[in-house]
N, C-alpha and C positions, 0 to 999 in steps of 0.2 A: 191616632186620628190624622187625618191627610190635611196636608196645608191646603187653605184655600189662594187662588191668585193672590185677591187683595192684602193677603199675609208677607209676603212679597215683596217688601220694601226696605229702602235704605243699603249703606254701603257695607252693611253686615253679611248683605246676603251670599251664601258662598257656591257655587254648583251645582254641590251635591243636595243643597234645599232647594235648588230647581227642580233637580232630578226626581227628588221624593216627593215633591206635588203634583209631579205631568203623573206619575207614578197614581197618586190618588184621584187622578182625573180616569181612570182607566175604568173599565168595565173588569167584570170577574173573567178570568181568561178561559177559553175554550178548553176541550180535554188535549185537542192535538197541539195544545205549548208546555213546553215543559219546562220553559225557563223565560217569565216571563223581564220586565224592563229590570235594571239593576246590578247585573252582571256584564263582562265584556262586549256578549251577544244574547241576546235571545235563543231560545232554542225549541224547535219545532220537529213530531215527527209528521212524517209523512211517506205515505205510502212504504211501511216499514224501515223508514230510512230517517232518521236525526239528521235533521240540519239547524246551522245557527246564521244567525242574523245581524247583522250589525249597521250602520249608516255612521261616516264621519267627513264635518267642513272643514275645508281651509278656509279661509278671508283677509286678502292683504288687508295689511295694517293693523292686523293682529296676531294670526298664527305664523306670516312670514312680512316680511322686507323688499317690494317689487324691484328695489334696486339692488338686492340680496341674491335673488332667487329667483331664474328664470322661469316662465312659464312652463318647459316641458319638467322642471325639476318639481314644480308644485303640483305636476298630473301624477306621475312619477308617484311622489312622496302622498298623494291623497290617496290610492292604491295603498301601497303599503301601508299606512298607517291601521285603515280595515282588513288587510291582511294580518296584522298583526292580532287583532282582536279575535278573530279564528284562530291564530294559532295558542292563542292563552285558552281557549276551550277545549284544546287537543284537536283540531280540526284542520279540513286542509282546504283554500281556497277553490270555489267553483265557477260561479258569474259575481258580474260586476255590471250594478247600473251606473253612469254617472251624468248629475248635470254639471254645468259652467254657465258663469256669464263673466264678460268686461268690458271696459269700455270701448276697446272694438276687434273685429272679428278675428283678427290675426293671433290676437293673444289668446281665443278660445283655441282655435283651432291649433297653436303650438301646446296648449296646455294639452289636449283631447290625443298629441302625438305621445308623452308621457306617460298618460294613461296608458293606451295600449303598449308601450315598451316594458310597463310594468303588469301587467296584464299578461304577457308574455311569458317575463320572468319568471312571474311565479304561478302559472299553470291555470289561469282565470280567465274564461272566457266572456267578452265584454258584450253586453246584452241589447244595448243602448243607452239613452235617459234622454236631455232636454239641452237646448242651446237657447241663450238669452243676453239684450246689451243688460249691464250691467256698473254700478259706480266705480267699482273695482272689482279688481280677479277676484272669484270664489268658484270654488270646485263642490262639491258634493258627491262624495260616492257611497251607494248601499254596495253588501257585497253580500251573498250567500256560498256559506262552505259547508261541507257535507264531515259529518264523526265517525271515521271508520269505526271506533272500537262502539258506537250508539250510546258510549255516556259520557257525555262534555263532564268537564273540569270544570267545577263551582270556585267563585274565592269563599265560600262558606263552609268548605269541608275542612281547614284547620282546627288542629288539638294540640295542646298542651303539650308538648315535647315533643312536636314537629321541631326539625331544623327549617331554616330560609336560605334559600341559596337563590341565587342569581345565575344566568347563563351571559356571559363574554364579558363586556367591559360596562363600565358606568361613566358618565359623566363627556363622552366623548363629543355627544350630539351640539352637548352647551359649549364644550369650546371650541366645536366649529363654530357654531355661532358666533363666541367671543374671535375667534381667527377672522371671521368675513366684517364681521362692524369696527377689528382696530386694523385691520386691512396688513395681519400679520401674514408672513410668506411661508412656507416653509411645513404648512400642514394642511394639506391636501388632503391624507385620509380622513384628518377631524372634520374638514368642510364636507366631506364627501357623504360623513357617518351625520351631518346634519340633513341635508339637501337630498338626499338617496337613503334612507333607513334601511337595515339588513331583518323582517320580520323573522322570528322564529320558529320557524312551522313545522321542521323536522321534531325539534327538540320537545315542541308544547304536544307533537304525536307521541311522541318516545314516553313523556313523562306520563300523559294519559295511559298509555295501554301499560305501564309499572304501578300504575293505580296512586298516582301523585293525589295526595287531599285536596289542596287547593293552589288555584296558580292566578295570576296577573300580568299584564303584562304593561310596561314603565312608561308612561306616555306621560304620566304629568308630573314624573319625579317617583323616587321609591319613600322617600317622607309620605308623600300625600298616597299613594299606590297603597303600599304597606295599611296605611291607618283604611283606605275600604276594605282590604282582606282582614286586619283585624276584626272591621266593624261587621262585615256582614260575618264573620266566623264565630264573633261572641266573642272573643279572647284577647290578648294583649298580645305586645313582640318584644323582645330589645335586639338592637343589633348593632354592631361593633362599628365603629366609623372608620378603625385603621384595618378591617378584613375586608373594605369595599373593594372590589377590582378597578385598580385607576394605572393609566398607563402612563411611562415616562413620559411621556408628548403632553398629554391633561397635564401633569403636572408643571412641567416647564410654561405651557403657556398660562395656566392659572397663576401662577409665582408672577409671568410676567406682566399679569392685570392685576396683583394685589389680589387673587381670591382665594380663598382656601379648599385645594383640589379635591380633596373629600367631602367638606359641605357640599362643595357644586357639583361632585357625582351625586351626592343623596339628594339633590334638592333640582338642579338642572331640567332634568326633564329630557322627552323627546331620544332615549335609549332604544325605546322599543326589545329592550329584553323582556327577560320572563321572570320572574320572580317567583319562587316553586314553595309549597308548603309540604313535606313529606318526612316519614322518618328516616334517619341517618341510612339504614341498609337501602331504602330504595334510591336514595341520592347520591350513594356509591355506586349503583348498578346504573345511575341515568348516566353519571360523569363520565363511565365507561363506553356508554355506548356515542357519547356527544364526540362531532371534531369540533365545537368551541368548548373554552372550557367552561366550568361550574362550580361554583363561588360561593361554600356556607357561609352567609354574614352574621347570622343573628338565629334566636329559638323564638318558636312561640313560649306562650304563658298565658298564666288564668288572670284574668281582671280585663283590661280594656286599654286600647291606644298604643302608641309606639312610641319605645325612649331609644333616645340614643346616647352609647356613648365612648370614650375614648380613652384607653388606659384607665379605665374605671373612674373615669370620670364620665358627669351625667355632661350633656352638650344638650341644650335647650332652643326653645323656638325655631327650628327646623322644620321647614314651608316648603312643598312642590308649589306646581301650579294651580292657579283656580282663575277659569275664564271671567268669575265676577268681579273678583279681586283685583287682577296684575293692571 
């Protein structure tokens, strides 16, 4: 049964029970969706052709730091980040609406440069959207990408003796972030893998057309990422905390803030990798064809949720992001 708004309340509330009430607000979906709210993107055909769907904000003072993060880097990185979500469908970016507003005009207009650099990048052609003053930066972009092979990657297709593997590195994004707030020198690519995300588009095509079960892609951490692939697939996961891909550099500067480099690859957030649910032979054959690499962490399993742990030990309360929450 669908939450109602006024269900809605209090500091409990976490996301994904936003999600699943606009979710109950919805009419029955047409025949031409085939993937309606709940997944990366939406997915639609038309005119013989799958395409999927997706919209994601930025808003200083929340998903970035004005004094962090300049405006062409938040155009920039609001792009990519809906890039990202087509490429976790197997999909490869097409148009890009986007609005902006701020408080004044120069910071839309340096934001709207970013946009189109990334737009560029990765092969999206920008369609328009809206320009507005605003209290602070916020960006807005939809984006439509088209599924060559016509059947997007569900996170609902995992089974029980999938392996999970990850494509590049984890944890790199958060210690940019921690490099630009203690004003450490010296990592440049970590600030850069925060500020400019690398979406995965090649790879989430590759694993589609190998017929990958299910995929995600890491935007609010692989704690939280992982537990919606578990949940919409029905099954459970465990996965390993010392097989996450963490690179010398996360480590050194995690050490040098007191945090624990592997929690904060599984928990961090803001990767924008892919998280793959498949079995071992086809995750041999993806790794082969990938130039990043691809990283079994963990297997699925029957029951529900995700443990983690470490030398066989269980490691507990392990938290991504949640916009209601942080």
């Amino acid at each position: 049964m669908a939450h109602g708004a006024g269900a809605l309340r209090g500091a409990g509330v976490r996301e994904l029970d936003v999600v699943r009430a606009i979710g109950g607000l919805l009419p029955p979906a047409p025949g031409e969706v085939l993937v309606p709210v709940g997944d990366d993107c939406a997915a639609v055909r038309l005119g013989g052709t799958v395409w999927v769907a997706a919209a994601d904000m930025l808003v200083e003072g929340h998903h970035f730091l004005g004094g962090l993060a300049a405006p062409e880097d938040v155009g920039y990185k609001a792009v990519a980040v809906n890039v990202s979500d087509v490429a976790a469908m197997g999909g490869v970016p097409r148009f890009v609406l986007c609005s902006g507003g701020a408080p004044e005009a120069e910071a839309v207009l340096r934001c709207f440069r970013g946009v189109a650099e990334a737009c560029a990048a990765f092969g999206a052609y920008p369609l328009g959207g809206d320009t507005t003053r605003a209290g602070a930066l916020t960006v807005d972009v939809a984006i439509l990408g088209e599924v060559p092979g016509g059947r997007p990657v569900l996170r609902s297709g995992a089974v029980p003796g999938d392996l999970l593997a990850v494509t590049g590195e984890l944890g790199a994004a958060a210690a940019g972030l921690l490099a630009l707030r203690r004003g450490e020198g010296g990592f440049g690519r970590l600030v850069g893998r925060h500020l400019r995300p690398e979406p995965r588009v090649r790879e989430g095509l590759e694993a589609a057309l190998l017929g990958a079960h299910a995929m995600i892609d890491l935007s609010d951490g692989l704690a939280t990422d992982a537990g919606h692939l578990c949940e919409r697939s029905g099954v459970g996961c465990r996965i390993d905390l010392r097989r996450l891909p963490v690179s010398g550099e996360v480590r050194r500067l995690a050490e040098a803030a007191g945090e624990d480099a592997e929690v904060l690859a599984a928990t961090g957030g803001e990767d924008y990798e892919l998280l793959v649910a498949a079995p071992e032979g086809t995750l041999r054959e993806l790794a082969r064809r990938l130039s990043v690499p691809l990283t079994v962490v963990g297997e699925v399993v029957e029951g529900g949720g995700v443990s983690f742990h470490r030398g066989g030990e269980p490691v507990e309360g392990l938290a991504g992001w949640d916009h209601f929450r942080a």
